[in-house]
C-alpha positions, 0 to 999 in steps of 0.5 A: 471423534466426529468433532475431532475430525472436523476441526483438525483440518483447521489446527493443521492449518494454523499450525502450518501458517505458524511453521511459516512465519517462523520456518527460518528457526526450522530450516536452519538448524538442519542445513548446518546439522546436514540433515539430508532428506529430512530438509524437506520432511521436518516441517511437515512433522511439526505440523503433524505435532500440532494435530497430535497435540490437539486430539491428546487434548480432546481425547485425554482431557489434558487440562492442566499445565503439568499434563500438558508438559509431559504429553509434550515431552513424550510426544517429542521424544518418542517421535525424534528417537522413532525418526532419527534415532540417537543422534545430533539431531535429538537436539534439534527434533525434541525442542521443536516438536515439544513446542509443536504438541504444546501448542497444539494442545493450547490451541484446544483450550484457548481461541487462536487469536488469543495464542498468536496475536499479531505481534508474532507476524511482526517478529516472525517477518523480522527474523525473516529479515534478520536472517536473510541478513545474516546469511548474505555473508556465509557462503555455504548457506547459497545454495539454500537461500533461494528456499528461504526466500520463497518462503518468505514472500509466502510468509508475507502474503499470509500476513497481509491477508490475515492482518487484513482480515483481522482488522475488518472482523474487528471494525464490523459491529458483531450480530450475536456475538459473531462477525456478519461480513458480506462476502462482497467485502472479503472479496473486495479487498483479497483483490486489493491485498492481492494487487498490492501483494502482486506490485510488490511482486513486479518491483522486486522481481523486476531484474529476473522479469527482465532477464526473462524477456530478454531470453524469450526475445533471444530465443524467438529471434534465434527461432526465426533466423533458422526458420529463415536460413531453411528457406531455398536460396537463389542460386543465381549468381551476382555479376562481377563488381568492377574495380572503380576507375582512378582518373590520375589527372584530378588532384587529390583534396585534402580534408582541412579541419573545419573553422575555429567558429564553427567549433564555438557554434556547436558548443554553444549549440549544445549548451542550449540544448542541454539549458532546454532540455534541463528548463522543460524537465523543470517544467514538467516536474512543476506541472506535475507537483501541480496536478499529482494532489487533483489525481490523488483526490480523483482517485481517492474519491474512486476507490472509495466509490468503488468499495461502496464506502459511501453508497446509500450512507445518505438515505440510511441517515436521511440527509444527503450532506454536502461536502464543502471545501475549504482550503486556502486560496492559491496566492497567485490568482489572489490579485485575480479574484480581488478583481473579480470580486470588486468588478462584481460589487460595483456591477451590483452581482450578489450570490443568490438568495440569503442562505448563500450570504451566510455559507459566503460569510463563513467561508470567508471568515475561515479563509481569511483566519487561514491565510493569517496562520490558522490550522483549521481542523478537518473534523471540527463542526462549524460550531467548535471551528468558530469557537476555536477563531474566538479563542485563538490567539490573534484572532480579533475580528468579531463574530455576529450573534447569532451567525453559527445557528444561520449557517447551520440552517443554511447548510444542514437545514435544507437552505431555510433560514430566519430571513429577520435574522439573516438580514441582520446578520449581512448588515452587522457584516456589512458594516465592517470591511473585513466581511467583504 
């Protein structure tokens, strides 16, 4: 009985969370059957079904499909006769509850995540929508569309937290057959799933949030024009205007309608204007499209720094990589760096040191293939990047022996290289011009 009573509170839970996500197919049927009061007491029945289900189950032991079927029936008869008597509604409280007391008797034989895997979210969200839509064109269905509604977002935002949930228990490596996660980590991302829930929130509430400001505008500007008007008035009285003196001697001017050149200059005036503002919102979108990218990598690299994703990764592996990027140069600073480049050859500059030879020659070789069409593959390790430039199609520069393993140890060695080696390596690539 004691375990009875402990895990009821969790099948009520999850039969309550299954009542939500499918509650349109418990709410309609009683609107247009004018259920009266037991709108709002129905749900809160089937949910008791699961519970009732679930203590048949450890009480009698129903452990086969046959029992399992006739304690339903029973349940959901003698409960709908009990409540609404012979009516209508049998045809709507039987099905409902004999499904509620089945699945509360599953629950107790089988694990939850196998009952409601998470294609029931999908389809109970799509009646959900499916609904709305429906019910957008029956007039007699406004006055409860707005319960519909509510308890859709609430559908959502528990879909979200689960399915969230779900996905970390299942990409943490289970300890003794149960999910160890730190509890900084549920927290860190219910605050995630909470923010994007509440964005949601503000973009499809923003016409009621601004009819509500507005009211509380109104209401305190109403507010402090009668705490003005209960101010003590001055009672002095001003002195009498007098009428403005007409001097009959002047003539009256006539306003003339201004020049024919005049006109043309404000039209042109305001073409110009208009040509400016259009070239400066030209701009800004250019400039923005430039600088979104670097704002997106910026920010990527702060929630990943913010949820610990790569904190301490390094130490546990005992190396500290070095991200290297390589991506294709810009075509308009391309005259620039030749430039700068030949500029540096004759002055003799080099990069310091062998290693950074090598590291310059793979970067160079992977640009240049890239600029030539080649789709370079993020996930690639620089062995299989140059075994893919030796089988491509078109790609015909050659490859120095040896190349892959100097890179390697320039990169991921600690900076020592075979300095024989390496040397030979910067004159066979020195001898071609396209190592350059």
């Amino acid at each position: 009985m004691k375990s009875i009573l402990k895990n009821l509170p969790r099948v009520l839970g999850q039969g309550l969370v299954e009542c939500l996500l499918f509650f349109p197919l418990l709410y309609i049927p009683l609107v247009y059957a004018k259920a009266g009061p037991w709108i709002a007491a129905w749900p809160l029945l089937v949910v008791a079904g699961y519970g009732a289900g679930y203590a048949c189950s450890r009480l009698f032991r129903v452990n086969t499909v046959l029992k399992t079927v006739l304690w339903s029936l029973a349940w959901s008869v003698a409960v709908s006769l009990m409540a609404f008597g012979v009516s209508f509604m049998l045809l709507i409280g039987v099905p409902g509850l004999f499904v509620a007391c089945y699945r509360g008797i599953r629950m107790e034989q089988a694990h939850w995540s196998v009952l409601f895997p998470g294609m029931y979210y999908l389809i109970g969200l799509i009646i959900y929508g499916c609904s709305s839509f429906v019910l957008n064109f029956m007039p007699s269905f406004v006055p409860y569309r707005g319960v519909l509604t509510w308890f859709g977002a609430a559908a959502l935002a528990v879909t979200l937290f689960i399915i969230n949930r779900t996905h970390i228990e299942e990409a943490t490596l289970p300890h003794d057959d149960k999910v160890i996660l730190e509890k900084r980590v549920r927290r860190q991302n219910r605050w995630l799933v909470a923010s994007m829930l509440l964005l949601i929130a503000v973009l499809v509430l923003l016409p009621q949030l601004r009819q509500g400001l507005e009211y509380l505008w109104n209401t305190v500007v109403s507010w402090m024009n009668g705490l003005f008007q209960q101010l003590p008035e001055d009672k002095t009285e001003p002195p009498p205007e007098r009428p403005p003196l007409e001097d009959p001697l002047l003539p009256v001017e006539e306003s003339l309608p201004p020049p024919q050149w005049i006109k043309v200059l404000e039209k042109i005036m305001v073409v110009a204007a208009c040509a400016a503002a259009g070239l400066a919102a030209v701009y800004l979108l250019y400039r923005l499209a430039r600088t979104l990218p670097k704002w997106a990598e910026k920010l990527s690299a702060w929630l990943n720094r913010l949820l610990s994703r790569r904190s301490g990764e390094g130490e546990r592996l005992g190396y500290v990589d070095e991200v290297e990027k390589i991506a294709p140069p810009k075509r308009g600073k391309a005259f620039k760096r030749w430039r700068l480049s030949a500029r540096n050859n004759r002055a003799g500059v080099r990069e310091d040191g062998q290693e950074a030879g090598i590291r310059r020659l793979y970067r160079n070789l992977v640009e240049r293939n890239i600029r030539q069409g080649y789709q370079w593959k993020r996930h690639f390790t620089p062995r299989e990047t140059v075994h893919d430039l030796k089988m491509r199609t078109g790609a015909s520069e050659p490859v120095p022996d040896g190349f892959v393993e100097l890179y390697e140890q320039a990169r991921y060695g600690g900076g020592i290289v075979d300095k024989n080696r390496a040397e030979t390596v910067l004159k066979a690539s020195k001898a071609t011009s396209k190592y350059k």
